[in-house]
C-alpha positions as CSV (number, residue, x, y, z in Angstrom):
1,X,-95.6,132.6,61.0
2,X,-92.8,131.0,58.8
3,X,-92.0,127.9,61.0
4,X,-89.1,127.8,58.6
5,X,-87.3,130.4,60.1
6,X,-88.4,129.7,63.1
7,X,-87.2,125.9,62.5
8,X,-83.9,126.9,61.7
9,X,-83.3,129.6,64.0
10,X,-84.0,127.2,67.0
11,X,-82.0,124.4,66.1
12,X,-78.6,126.9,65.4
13,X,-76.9,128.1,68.3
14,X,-73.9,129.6,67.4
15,X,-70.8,127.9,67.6
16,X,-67.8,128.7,65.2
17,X,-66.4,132.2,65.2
18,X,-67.6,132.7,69.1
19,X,-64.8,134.4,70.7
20,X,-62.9,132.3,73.2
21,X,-63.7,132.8,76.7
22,X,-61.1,133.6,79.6
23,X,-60.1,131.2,81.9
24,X,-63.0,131.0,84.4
25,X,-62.5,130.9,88.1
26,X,-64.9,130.3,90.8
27,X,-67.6,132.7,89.2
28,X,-70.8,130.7,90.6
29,X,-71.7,130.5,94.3
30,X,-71.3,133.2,97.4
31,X,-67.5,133.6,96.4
32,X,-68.2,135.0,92.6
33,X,-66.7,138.0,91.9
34,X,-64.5,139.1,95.1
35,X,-61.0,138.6,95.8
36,X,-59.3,135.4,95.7
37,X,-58.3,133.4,98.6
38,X,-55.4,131.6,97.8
39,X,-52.5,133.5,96.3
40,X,-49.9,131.5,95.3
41,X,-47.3,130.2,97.5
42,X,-44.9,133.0,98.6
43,X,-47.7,135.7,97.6
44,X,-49.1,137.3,101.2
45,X,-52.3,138.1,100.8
46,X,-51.6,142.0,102.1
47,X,-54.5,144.6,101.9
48,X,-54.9,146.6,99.5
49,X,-51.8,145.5,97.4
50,X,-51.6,146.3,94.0
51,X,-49.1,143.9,92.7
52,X,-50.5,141.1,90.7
53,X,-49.2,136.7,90.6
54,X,-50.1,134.0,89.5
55,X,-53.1,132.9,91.2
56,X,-53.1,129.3,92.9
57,X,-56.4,128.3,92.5
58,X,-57.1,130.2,89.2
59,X,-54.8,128.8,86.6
60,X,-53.8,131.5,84.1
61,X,-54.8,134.4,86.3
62,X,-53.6,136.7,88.4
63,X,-54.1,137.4,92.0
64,X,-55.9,138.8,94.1
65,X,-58.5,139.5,91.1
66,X,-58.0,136.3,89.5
67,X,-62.3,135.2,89.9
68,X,-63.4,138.6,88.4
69,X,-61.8,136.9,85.4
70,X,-63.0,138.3,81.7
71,X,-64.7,134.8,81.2
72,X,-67.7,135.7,83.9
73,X,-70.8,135.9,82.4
74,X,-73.5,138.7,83.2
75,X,-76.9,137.6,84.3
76,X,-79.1,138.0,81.5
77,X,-82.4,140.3,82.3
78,X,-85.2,137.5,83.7
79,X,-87.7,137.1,80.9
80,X,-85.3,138.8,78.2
81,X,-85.2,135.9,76.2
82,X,-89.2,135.4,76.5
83,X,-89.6,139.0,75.4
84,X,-87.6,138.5,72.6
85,X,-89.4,135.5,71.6
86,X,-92.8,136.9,71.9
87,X,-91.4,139.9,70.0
88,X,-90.2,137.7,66.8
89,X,-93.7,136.1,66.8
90,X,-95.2,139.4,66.2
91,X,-93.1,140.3,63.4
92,X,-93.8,136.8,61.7
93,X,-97.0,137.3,61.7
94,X,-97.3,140.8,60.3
95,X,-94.7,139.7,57.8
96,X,-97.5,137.3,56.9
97,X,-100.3,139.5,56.9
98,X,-98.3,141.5,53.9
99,X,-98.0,138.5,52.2
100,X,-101.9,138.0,52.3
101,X,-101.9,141.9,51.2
102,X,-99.8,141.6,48.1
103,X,-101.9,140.7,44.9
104,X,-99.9,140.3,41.7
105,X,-97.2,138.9,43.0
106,X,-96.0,135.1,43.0
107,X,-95.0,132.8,46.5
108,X,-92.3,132.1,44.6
109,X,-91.2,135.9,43.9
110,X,-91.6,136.7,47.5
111,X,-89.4,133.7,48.3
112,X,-86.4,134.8,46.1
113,X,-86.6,138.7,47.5
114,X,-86.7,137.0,51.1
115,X,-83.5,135.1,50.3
116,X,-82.0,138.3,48.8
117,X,-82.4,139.7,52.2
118,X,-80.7,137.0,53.8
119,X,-78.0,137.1,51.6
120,X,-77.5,140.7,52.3
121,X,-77.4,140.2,55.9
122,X,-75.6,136.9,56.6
123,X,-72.6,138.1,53.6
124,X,-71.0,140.5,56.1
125,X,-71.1,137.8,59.1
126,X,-68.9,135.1,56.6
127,X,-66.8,137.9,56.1
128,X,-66.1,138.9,59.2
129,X,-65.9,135.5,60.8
130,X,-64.0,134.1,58.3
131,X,-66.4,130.8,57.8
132,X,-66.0,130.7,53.9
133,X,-68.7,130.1,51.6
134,X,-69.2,125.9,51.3
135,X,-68.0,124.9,54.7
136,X,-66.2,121.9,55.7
137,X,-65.9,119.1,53.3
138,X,-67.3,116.5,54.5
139,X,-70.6,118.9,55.6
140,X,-71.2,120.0,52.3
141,X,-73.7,117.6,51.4
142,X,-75.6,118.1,54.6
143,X,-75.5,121.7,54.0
144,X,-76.9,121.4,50.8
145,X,-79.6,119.5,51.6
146,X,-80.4,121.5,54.5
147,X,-80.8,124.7,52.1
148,X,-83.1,123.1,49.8
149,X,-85.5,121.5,52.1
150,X,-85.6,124.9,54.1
151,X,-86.1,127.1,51.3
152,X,-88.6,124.7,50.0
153,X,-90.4,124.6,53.3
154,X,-90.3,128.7,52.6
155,X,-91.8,128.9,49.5
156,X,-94.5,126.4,50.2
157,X,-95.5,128.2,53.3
158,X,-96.1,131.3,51.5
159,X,-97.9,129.5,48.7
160,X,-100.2,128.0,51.9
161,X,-100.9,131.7,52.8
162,X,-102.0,132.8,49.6
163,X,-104.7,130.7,49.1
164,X,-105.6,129.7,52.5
165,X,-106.9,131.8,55.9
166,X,-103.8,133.0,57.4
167,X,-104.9,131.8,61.1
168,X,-105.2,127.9,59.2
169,X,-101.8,127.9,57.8
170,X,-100.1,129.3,60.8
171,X,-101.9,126.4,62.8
172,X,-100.6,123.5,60.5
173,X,-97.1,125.1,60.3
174,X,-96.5,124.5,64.1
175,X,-97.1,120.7,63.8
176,X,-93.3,120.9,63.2
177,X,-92.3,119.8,66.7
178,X,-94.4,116.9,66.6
179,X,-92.6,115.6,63.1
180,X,-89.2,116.5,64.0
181,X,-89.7,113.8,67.0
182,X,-91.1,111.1,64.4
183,X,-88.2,112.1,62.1
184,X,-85.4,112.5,64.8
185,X,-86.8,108.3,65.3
186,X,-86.2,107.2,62.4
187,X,-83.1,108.5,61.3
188,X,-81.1,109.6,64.1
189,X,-82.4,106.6,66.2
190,X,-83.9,108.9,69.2
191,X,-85.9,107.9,71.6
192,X,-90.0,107.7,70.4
193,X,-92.0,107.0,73.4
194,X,-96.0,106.9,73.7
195,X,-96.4,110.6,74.6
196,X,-94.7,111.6,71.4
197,X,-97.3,108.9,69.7
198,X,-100.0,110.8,71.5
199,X,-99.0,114.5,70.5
200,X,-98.6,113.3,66.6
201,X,-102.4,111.9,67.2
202,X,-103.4,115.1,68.4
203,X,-101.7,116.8,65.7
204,X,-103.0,115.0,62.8
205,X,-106.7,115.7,64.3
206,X,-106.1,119.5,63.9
207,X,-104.9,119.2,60.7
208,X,-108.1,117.4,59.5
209,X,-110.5,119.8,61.8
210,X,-109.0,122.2,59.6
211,X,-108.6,121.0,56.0
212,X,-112.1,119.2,56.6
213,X,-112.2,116.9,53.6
214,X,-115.5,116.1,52.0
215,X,-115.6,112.9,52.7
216,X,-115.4,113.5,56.4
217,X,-117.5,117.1,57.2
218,X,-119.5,117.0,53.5
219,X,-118.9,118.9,50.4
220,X,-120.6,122.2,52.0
221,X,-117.5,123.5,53.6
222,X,-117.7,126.8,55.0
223,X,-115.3,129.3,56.6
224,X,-113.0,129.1,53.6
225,X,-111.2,131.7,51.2
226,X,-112.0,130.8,47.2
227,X,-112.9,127.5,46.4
228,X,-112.3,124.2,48.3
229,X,-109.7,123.1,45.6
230,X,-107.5,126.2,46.6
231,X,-108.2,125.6,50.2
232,X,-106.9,121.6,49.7
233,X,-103.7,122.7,48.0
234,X,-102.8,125.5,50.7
235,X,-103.4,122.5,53.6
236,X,-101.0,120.5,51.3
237,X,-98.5,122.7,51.1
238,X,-98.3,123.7,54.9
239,X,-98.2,120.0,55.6
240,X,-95.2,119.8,53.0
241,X,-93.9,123.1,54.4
242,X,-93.8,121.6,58.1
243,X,-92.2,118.2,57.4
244,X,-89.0,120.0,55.1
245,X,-88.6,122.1,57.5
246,X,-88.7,119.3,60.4
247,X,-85.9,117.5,58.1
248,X,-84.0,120.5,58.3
249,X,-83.7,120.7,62.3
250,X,-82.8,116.8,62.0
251,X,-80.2,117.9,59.9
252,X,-78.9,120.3,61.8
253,X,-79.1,117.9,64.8
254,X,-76.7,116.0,62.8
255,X,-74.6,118.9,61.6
256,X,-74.2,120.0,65.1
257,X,-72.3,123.1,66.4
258,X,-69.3,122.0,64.0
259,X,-71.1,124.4,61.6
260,X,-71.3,128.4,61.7
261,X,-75.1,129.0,61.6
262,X,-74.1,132.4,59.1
263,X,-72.9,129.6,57.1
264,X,-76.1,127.4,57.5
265,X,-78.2,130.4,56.8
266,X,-76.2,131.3,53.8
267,X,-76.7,127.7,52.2
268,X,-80.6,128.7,52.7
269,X,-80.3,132.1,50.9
270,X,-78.6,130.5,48.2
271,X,-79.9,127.8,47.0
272,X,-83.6,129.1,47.5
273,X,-82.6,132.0,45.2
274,X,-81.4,129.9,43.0
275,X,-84.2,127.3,42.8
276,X,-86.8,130.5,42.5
277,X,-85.3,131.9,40.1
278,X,-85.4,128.5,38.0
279,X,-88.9,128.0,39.3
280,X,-90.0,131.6,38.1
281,X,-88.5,131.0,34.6
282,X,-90.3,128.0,33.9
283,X,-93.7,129.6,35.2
284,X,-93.0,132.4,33.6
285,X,-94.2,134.5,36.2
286,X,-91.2,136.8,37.0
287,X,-92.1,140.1,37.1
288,X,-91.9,143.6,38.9
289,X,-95.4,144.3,40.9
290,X,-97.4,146.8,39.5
291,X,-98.2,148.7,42.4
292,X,-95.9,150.6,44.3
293,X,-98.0,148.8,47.5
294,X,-97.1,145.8,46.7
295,X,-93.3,147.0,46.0
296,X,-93.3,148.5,49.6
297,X,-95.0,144.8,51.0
298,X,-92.3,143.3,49.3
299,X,-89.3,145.3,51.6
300,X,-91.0,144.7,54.6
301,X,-91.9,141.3,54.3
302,X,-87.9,141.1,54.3
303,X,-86.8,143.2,57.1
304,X,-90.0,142.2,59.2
305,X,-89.0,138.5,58.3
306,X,-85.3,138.9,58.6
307,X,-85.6,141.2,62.3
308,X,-88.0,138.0,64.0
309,X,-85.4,135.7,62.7
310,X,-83.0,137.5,64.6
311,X,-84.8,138.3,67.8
312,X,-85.6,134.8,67.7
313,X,-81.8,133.5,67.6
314,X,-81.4,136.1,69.8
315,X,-84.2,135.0,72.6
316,X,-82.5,131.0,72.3
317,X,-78.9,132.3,73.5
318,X,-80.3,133.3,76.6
319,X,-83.2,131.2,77.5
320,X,-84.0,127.4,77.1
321,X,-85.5,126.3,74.6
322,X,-88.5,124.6,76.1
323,X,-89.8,128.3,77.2
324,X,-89.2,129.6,73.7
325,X,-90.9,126.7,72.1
326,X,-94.0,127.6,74.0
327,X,-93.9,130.9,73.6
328,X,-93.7,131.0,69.6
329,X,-97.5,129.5,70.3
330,X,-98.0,133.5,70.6
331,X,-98.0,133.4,66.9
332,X,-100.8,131.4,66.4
333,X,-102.5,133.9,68.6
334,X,-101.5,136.8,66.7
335,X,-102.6,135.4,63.4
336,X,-106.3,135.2,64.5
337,X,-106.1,138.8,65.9
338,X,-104.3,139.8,62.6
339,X,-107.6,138.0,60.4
340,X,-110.1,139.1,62.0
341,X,-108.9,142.7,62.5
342,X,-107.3,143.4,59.2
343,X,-109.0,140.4,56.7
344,X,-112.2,140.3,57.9
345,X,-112.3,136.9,57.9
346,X,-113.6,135.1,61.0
347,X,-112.3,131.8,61.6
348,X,-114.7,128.9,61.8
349,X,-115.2,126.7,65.2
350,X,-113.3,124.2,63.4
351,X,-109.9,126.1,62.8
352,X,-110.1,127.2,66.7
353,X,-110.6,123.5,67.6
354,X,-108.0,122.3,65.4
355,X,-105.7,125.1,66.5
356,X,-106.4,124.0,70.1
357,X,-105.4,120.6,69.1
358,X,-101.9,121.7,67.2
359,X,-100.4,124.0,70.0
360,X,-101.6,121.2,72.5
361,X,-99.5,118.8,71.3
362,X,-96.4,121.4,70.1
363,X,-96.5,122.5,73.7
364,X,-96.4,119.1,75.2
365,X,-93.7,118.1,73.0
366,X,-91.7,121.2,74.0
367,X,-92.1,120.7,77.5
368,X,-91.1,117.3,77.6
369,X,-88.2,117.8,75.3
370,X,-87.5,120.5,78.3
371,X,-87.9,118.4,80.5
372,X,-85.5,115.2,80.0
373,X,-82.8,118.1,79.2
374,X,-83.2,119.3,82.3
375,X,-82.8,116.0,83.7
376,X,-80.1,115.3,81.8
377,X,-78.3,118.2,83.2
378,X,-78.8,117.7,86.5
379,X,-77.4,114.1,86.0
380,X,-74.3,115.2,84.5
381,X,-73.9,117.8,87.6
382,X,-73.4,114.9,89.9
């Protein structure tokens, strides 16, 4: 579910308030970890000595332990990060399934109690690190505008689930990829070539194989929830939900790591409260559910929202990207389980053809973005 989160978790890494490392010594290859070689000059290199120099290889360490230095990192558990990433997929998704399950209750409603949980959690983090609350100056403005076209993205992708099947609106959400290419083209001048061209063909296709306009499959549409009108706007506002929060990743390309991602998050949490709360007066449609179900929906949607966010920042600090990306297709899997099982709604031929289409061309964007990285990293190795 809520490419949104999903969006912004992938493109924030974090960067400010990381502690420094230690001075790193020759911790890859057969030498990492045991004793050092090359004591300084006038240091013998007895056995078993306990006494401790300045290491002549190792700047700013000692010998003869100098390359067990604090700054080694532990090898991460192989498939860890995947696990993690399949993990936050499942959460999405039931967090979206209570969403479909809540019924006197506002998008917009929901929204603002998600961004009260973010608030909650990220608060403690600017504390602690010490980011402030607006950021550097002359980041503001990016800051702000990544907040309101990620909380938009989030309220428009829960309106998208509340009148549409659940497995559709998943679907169009991960056309996210494909747009953050055509976006990342235009306005930070990267590279578009013919297989992103392809993949944003491919994407488009699904999108119609699933909204199915009239003029295109007839006015006897089938496989729908309530009445074609209701099934239009939920297509519109996933497609609107998917480019914000494709803006937002370009913006945080452009933000970079000079940025906290508490802080990032924060901006999200509070201008979407703000802009719900707004949005609710005007509607008029703030109010407590009635049922203490929907009250209970309500928490969960939060923590269950709030806990995939995190295992999904947690999955991209130890594994590439590329994997991850293709992995989160899991959630497009779990969505159709979720219908069928607990909506009794069966998707149509259609949605699983247009589906097929999406994750196709998400996928293939993911691994090719994976791809030149990876190239680019072995180039810079050389």
């Amino acid at each position: 579910m809520v490419l949104c989160q999903g969006a912004e978790a992938a493109a924030v890494a974090p960067a400010a308030g990381k502690e420094p490392e230690g001075p790193r010594g020759r911790e890859d290859g057969a030498d990492a970890g045991r004793t050092c070689p090359q004591p300084a000059p006038g240091v013998e290199a007895a056995a078993g000595a306990e006494e401790r120099r300045v290491c002549g290889c190792c700047p700013g360490s000692s010998w003869p332990r100098c390359c067990e230095a604090p700054g080694k990192k532990k090898t991460a558990c192989p498939g860890l990060g995947l696990f993690y990433t399949l993990l936050s997929a499942f959460l999405f998704s039931v967090a979206s399934l209570f969403l479909k399950k809540i019924e006197d209750v506002h998008s917009v409603e929901v929204s603002a109690f998600r961004c009260i949980f973010q608030m909650a959690f990220v608060l403690p983090g600017l504390i602690y690190y010490k980011t402030g609350f607006l950021g550097p100056k002359g980041k503001r403005i990016f800051l702000f505008f990544r907040g309101l076209l990620g909380s938009s993205a989030m309220i428009l992708l829960y309106y998208a689930f509340q009148v549409m099947p659940l497995a559709d609106a998943t679907v169009i959400t991960f056309s996210s990829p494909v747009f953050t290419s055509l976006l990342a083209w235009i306005f930070l001048k990267e590279k578009y070539s013919a297989w992103d061209l392809l993949f944003t063909l491919f994407t488009i296709t699904g999108v119609i194989l699933i909204a199915r306009p009239p003029f295109l499959f007839g006015s006897n549409v089938t496989g729908i929830e309530g009445s074609y009108s209701d099934h239009l706007k939920g297509t519109i506002a996933a497609i609107a939900s998917t480019v914000s929060a494709a803006s937002t990743i370009v913006i945080l390309r452009k933000v970079g790591k000079s940025v906290h991602y508490f802080l990032s998050i924060w901006y999200y949490a509070v201008i979407g409260l703000i802009g719900c709360v707004i949005a609710l007066f005007v509607m008029n449609e703030w109010r407590l559910p009635y049922c203490g179900k929907d009250r209970v929906f309500l928490i969960l949607i939060g923590i269950l929202g709030l806990g995939g966010q995190i295992f999904l920042t947690k999955a991209l600090q130890i594994e590439k990207a590329g994997p991850v990306a293709i992995m989160r297709t899991m959630d497009v899997v779990f969505a159709f389980i979720l219908q069928i099982l607990f909506l009794n709604h069966l998707p149509t031929w259609w949605t699983v053809g247009g589906a097929l289409c999406v994750v196709a061309s998400s996928s293939g964007t993911a691994i090719r973005k994976w791809r030149q990285s990876s190239k680019k990293a072995e180039q810079n190795e050389i």
